[in-house]
PDB file of N, CA, C and O in Angstrom:
ATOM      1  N   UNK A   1      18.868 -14.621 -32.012  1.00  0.00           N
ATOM      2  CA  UNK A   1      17.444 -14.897 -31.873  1.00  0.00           C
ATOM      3  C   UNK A   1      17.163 -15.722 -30.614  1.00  0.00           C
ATOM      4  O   UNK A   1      16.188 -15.600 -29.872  1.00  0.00           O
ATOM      5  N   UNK A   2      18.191 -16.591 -30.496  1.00  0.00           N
ATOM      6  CA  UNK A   2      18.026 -17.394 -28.931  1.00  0.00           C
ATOM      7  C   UNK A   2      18.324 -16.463 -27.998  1.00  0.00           C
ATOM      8  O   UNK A   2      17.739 -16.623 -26.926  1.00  0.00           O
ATOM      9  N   UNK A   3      19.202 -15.355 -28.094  1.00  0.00           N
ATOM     10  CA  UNK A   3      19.093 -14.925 -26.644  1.00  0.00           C
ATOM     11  C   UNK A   3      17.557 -14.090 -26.533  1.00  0.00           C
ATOM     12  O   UNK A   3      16.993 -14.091 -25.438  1.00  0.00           O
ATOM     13  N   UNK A   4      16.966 -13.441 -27.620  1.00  0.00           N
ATOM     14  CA  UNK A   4      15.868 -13.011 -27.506  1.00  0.00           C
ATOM     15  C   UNK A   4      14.664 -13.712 -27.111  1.00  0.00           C
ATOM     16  O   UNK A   4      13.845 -13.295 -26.293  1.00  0.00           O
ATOM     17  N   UNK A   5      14.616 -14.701 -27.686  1.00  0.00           N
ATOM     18  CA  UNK A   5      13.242 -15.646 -26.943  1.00  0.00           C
ATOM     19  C   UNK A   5      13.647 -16.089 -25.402  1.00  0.00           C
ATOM     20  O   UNK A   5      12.788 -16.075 -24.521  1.00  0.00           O
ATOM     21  N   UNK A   6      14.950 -16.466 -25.147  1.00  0.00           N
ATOM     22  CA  UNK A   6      15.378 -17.287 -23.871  1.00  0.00           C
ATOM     23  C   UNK A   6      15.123 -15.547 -23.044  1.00  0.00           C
ATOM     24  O   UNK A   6      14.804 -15.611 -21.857  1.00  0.00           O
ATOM     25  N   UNK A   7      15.245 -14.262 -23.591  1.00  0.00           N
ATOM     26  CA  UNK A   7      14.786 -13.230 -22.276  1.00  0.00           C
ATOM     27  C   UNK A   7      13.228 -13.053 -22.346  1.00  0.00           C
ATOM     28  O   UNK A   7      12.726 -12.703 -21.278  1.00  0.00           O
ATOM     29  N   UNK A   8      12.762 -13.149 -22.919  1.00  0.00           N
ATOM     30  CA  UNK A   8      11.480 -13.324 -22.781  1.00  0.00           C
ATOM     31  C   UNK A   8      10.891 -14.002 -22.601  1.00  0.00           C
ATOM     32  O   UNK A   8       9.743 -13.594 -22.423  1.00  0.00           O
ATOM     33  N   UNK A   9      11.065 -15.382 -22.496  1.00  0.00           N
ATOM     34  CA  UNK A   9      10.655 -16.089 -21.351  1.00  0.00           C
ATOM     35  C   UNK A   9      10.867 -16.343 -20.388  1.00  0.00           C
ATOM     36  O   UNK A   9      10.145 -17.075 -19.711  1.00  0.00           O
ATOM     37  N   UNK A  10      12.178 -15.703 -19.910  1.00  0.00           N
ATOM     38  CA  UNK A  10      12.425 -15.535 -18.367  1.00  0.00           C
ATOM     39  C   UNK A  10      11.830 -14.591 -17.663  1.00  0.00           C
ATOM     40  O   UNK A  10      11.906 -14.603 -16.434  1.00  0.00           O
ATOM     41  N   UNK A  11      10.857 -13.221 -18.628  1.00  0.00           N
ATOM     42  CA  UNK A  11      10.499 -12.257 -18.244  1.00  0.00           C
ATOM     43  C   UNK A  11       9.339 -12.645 -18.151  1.00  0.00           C
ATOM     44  O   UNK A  11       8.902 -12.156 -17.109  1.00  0.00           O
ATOM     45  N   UNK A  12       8.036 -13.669 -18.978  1.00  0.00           N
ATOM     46  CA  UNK A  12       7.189 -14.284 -18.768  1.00  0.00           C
ATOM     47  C   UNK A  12       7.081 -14.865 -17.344  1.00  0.00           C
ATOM     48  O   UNK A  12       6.149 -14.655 -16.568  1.00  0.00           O
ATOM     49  N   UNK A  13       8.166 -15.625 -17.112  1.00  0.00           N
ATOM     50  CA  UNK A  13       8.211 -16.556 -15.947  1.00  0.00           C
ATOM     51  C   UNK A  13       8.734 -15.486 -14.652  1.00  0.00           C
ATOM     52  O   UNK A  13       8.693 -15.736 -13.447  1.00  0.00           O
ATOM     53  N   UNK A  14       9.075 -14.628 -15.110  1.00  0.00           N
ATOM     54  CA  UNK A  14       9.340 -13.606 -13.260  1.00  0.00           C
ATOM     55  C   UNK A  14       7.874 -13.320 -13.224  1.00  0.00           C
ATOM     56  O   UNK A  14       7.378 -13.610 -12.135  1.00  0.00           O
ATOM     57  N   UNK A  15       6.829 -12.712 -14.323  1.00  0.00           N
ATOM     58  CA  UNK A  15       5.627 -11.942 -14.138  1.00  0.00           C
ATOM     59  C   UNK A  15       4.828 -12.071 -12.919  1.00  0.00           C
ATOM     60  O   UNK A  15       4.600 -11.097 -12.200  1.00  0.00           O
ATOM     61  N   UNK A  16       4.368 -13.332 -12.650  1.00  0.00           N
ATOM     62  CA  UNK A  16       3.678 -13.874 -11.616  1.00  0.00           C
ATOM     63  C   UNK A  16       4.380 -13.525 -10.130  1.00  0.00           C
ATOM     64  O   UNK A  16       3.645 -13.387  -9.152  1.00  0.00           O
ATOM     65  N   UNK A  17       5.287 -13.441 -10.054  1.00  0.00           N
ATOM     66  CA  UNK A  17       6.179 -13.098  -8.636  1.00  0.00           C
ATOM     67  C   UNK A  17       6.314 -11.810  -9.019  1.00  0.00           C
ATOM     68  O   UNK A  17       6.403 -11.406  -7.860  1.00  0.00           O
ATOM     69  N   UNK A  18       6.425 -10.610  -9.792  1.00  0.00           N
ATOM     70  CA  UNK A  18       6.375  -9.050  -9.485  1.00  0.00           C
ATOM     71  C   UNK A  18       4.603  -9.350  -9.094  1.00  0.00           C
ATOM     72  O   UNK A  18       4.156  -8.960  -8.015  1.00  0.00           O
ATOM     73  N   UNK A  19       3.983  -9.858  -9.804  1.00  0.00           N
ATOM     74  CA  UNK A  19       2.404  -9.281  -9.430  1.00  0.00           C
ATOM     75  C   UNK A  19       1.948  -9.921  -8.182  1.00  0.00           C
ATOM     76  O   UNK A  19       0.758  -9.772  -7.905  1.00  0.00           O
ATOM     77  N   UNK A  20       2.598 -10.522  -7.481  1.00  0.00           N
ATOM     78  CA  UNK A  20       2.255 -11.038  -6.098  1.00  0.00           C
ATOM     79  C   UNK A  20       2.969 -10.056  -5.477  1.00  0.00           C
ATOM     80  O   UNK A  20       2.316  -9.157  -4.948  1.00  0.00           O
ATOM     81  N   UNK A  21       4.529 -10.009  -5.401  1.00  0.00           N
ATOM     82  CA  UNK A  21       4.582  -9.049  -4.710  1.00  0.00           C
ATOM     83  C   UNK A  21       3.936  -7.528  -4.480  1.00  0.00           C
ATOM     84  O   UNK A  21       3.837  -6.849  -3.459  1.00  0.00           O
ATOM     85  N   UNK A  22       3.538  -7.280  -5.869  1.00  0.00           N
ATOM     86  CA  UNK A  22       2.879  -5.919  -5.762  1.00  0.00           C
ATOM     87  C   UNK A  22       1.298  -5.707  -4.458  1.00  0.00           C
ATOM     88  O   UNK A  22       0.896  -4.794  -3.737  1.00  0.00           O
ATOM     89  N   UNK A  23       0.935  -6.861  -4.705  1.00  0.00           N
ATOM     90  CA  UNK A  23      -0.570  -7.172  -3.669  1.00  0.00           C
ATOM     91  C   UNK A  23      -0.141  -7.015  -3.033  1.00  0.00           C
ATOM     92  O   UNK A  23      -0.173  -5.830  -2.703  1.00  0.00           O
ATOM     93  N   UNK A  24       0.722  -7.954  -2.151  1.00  0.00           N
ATOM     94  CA  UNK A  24       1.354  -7.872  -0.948  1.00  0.00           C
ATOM     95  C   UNK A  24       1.238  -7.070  -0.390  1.00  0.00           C
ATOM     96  O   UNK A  24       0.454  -7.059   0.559  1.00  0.00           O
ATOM     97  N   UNK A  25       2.166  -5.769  -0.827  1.00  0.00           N
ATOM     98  CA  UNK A  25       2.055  -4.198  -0.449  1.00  0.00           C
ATOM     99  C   UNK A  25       0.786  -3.923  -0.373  1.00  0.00           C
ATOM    100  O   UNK A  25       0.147  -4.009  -1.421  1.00  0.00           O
ATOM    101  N   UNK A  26       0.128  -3.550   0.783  1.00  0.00           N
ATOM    102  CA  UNK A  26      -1.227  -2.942   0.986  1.00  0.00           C
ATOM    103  C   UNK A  26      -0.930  -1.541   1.748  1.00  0.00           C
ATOM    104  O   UNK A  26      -0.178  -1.478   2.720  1.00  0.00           O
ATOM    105  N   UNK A  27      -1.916   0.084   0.939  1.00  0.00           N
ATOM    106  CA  UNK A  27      -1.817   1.216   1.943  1.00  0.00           C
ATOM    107  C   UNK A  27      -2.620   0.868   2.761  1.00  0.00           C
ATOM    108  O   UNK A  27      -3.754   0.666   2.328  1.00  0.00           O
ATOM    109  N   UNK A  28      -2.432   0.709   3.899  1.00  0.00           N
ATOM    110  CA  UNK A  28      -3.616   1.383   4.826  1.00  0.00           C
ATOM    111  C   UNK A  28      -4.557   2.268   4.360  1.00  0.00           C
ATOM    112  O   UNK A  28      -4.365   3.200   3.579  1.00  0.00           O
ATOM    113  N   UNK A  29      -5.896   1.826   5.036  1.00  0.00           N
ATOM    114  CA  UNK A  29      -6.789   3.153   4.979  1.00  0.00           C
ATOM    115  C   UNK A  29      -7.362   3.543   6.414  1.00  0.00           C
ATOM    116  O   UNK A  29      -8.086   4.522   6.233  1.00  0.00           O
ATOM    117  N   UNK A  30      -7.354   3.356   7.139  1.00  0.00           N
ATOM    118  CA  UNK A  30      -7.619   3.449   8.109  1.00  0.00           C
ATOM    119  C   UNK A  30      -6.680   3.452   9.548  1.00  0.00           C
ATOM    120  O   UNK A  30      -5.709   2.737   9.300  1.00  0.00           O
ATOM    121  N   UNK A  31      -6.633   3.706  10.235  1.00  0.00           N
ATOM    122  CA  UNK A  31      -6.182   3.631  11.477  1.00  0.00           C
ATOM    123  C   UNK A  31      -6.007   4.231  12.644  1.00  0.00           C
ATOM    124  O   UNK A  31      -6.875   5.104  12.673  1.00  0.00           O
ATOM    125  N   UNK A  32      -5.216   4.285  13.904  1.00  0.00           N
ATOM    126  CA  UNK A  32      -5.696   4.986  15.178  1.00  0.00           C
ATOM    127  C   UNK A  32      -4.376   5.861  15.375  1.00  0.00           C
ATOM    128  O   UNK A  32      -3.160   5.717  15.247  1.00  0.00           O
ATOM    129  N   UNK A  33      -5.009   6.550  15.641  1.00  0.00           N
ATOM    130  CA  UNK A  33      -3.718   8.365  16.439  1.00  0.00           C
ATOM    131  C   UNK A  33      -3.196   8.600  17.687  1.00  0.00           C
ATOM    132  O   UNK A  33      -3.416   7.601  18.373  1.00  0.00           O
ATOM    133  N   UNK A  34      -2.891   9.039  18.011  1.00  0.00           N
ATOM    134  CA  UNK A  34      -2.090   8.799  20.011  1.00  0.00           C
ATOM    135  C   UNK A  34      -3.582   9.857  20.343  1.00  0.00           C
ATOM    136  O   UNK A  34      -4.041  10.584  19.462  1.00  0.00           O
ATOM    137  N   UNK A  35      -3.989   9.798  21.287  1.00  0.00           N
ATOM    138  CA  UNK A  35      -4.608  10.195  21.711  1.00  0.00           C
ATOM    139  C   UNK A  35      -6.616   9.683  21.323  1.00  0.00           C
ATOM    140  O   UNK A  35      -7.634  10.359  21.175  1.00  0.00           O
ATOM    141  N   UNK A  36      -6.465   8.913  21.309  1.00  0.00           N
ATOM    142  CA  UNK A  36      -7.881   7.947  21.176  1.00  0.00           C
ATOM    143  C   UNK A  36      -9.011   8.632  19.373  1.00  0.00           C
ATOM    144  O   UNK A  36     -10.141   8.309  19.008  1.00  0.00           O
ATOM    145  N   UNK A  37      -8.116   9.483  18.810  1.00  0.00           N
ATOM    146  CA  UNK A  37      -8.424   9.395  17.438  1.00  0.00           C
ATOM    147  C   UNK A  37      -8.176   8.106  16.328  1.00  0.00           C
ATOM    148  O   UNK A  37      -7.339   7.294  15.933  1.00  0.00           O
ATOM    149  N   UNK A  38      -9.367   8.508  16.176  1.00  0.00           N
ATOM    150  CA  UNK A  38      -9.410   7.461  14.423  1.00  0.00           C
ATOM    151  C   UNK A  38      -9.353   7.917  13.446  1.00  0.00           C
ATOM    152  O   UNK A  38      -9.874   9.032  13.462  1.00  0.00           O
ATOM    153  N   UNK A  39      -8.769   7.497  12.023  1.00  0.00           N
ATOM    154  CA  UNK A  39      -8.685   8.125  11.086  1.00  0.00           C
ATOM    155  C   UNK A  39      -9.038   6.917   9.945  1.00  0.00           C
ATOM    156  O   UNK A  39      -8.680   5.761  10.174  1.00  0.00           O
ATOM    157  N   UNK A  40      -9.879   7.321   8.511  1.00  0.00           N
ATOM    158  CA  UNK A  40     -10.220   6.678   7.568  1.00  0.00           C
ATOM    159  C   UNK A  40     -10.329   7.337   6.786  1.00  0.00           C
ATOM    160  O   UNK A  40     -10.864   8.432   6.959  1.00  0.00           O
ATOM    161  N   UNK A  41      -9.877   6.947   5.636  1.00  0.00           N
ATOM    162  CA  UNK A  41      -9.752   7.393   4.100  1.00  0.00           C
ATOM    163  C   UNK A  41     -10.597   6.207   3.131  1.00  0.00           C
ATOM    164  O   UNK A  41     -10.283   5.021   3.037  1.00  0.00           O
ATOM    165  N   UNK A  42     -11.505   6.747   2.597  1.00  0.00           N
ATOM    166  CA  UNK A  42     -12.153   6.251   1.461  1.00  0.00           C
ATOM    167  C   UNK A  42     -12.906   6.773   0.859  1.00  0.00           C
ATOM    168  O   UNK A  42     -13.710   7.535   1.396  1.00  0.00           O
ATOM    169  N   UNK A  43     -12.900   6.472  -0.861  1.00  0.00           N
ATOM    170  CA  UNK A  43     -12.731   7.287  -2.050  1.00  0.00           C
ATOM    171  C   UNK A  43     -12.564   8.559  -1.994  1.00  0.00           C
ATOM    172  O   UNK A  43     -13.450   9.355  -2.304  1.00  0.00           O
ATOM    173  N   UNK A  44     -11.640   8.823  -1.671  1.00  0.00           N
ATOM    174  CA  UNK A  44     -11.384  10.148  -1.791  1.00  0.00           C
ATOM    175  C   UNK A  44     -11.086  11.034  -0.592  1.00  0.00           C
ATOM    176  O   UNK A  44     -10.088  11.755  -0.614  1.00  0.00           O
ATOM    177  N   UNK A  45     -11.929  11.013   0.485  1.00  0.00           N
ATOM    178  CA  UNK A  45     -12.390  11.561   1.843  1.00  0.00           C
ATOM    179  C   UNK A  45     -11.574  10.862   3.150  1.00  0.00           C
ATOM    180  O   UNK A  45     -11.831   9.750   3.613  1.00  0.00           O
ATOM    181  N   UNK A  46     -10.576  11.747   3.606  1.00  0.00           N
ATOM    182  CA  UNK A  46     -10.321  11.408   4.878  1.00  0.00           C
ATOM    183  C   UNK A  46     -11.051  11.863   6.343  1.00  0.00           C
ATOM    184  O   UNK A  46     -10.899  13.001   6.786  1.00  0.00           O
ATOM    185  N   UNK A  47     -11.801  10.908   6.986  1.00  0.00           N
ATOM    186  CA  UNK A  47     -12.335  11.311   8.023  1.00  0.00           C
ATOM    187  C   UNK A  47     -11.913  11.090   9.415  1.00  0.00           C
ATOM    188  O   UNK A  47     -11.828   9.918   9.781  1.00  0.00           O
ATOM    189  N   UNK A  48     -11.565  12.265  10.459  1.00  0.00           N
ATOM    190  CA  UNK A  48     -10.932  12.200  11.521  1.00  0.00           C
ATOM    191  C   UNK A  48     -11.800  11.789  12.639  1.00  0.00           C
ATOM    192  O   UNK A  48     -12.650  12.670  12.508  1.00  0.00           O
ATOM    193  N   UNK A  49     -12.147  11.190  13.501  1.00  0.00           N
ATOM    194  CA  UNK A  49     -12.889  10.938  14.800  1.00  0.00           C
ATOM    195  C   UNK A  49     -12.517  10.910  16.032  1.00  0.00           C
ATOM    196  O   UNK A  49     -11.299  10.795  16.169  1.00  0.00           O
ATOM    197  N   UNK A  50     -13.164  10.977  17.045  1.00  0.00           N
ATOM    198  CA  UNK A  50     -12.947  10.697  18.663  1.00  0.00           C
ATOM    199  C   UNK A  50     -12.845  11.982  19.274  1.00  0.00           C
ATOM    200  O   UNK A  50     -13.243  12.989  18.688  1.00  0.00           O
ATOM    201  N   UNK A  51     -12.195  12.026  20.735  1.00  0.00           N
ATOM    202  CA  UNK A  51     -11.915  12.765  21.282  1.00  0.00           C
ATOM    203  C   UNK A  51     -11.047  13.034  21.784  1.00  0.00           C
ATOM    204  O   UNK A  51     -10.286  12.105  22.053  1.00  0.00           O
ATOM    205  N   UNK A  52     -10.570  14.693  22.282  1.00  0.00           N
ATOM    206  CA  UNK A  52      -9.303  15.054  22.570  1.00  0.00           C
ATOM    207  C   UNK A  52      -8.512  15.998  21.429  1.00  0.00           C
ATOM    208  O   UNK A  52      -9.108  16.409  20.434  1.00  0.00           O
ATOM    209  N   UNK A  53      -7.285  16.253  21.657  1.00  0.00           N
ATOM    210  CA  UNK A  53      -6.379  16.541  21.362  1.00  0.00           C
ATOM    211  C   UNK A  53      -5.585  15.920  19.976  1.00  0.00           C
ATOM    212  O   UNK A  53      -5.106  14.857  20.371  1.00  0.00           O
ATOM    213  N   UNK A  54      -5.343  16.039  19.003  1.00  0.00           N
ATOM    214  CA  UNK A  54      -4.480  15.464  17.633  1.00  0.00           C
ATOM    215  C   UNK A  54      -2.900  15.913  18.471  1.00  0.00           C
ATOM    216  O   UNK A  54      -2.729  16.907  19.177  1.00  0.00           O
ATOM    217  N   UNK A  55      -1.979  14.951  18.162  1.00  0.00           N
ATOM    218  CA  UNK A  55      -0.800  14.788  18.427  1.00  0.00           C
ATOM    219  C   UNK A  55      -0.188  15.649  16.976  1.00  0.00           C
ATOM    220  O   UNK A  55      -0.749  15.941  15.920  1.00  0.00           O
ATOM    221  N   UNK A  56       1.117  15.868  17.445  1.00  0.00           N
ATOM    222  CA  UNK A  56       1.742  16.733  15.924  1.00  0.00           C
ATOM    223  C   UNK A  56       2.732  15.237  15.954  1.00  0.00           C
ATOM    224  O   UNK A  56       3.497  14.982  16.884  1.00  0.00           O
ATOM    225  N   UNK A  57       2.583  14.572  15.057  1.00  0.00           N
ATOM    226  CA  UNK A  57       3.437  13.408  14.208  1.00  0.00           C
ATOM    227  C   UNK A  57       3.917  13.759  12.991  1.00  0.00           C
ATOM    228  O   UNK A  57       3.249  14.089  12.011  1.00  0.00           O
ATOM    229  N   UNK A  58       5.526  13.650  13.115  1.00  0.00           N
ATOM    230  CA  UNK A  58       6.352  13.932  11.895  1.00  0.00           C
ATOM    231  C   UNK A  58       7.088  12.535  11.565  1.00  0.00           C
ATOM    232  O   UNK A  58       7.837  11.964  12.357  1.00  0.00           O
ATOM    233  N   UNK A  59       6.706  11.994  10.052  1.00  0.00           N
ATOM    234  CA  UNK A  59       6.708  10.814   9.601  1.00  0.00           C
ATOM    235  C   UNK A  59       8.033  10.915   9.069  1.00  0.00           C
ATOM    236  O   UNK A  59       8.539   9.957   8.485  1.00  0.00           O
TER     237      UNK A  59
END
């Protein structure tokens, strides 16, 4: 029974440090392309802008 309460409160006490780290991690929504394009995503909708040429980028 002690090792059961003593893991669950060690699992209590990590909680706060997984859920910070998780914030931490932010996607991007937005940002700029080689060639003077912009790009933004929100709810749902990605929208491309500027002028010129789109580069072929393999991630």
């Amino acid at each position: 029974m002690k090792k059961v309460l003593c893991l669950i409160l060690t699992l209590i006490m990590l909680m706060p440090s997984v859920i910070v780290l998780a914030e931490e991690e932010s996607i991007p929504t937005s940002g700029e392309c080689l060639g003077g394009l912009f790009w933004e995503f929100d709810n749902g909708v990605l929208t491309i802008s500027g002028e010129g040429e789109m580069g072929t980028t393999i991630a």
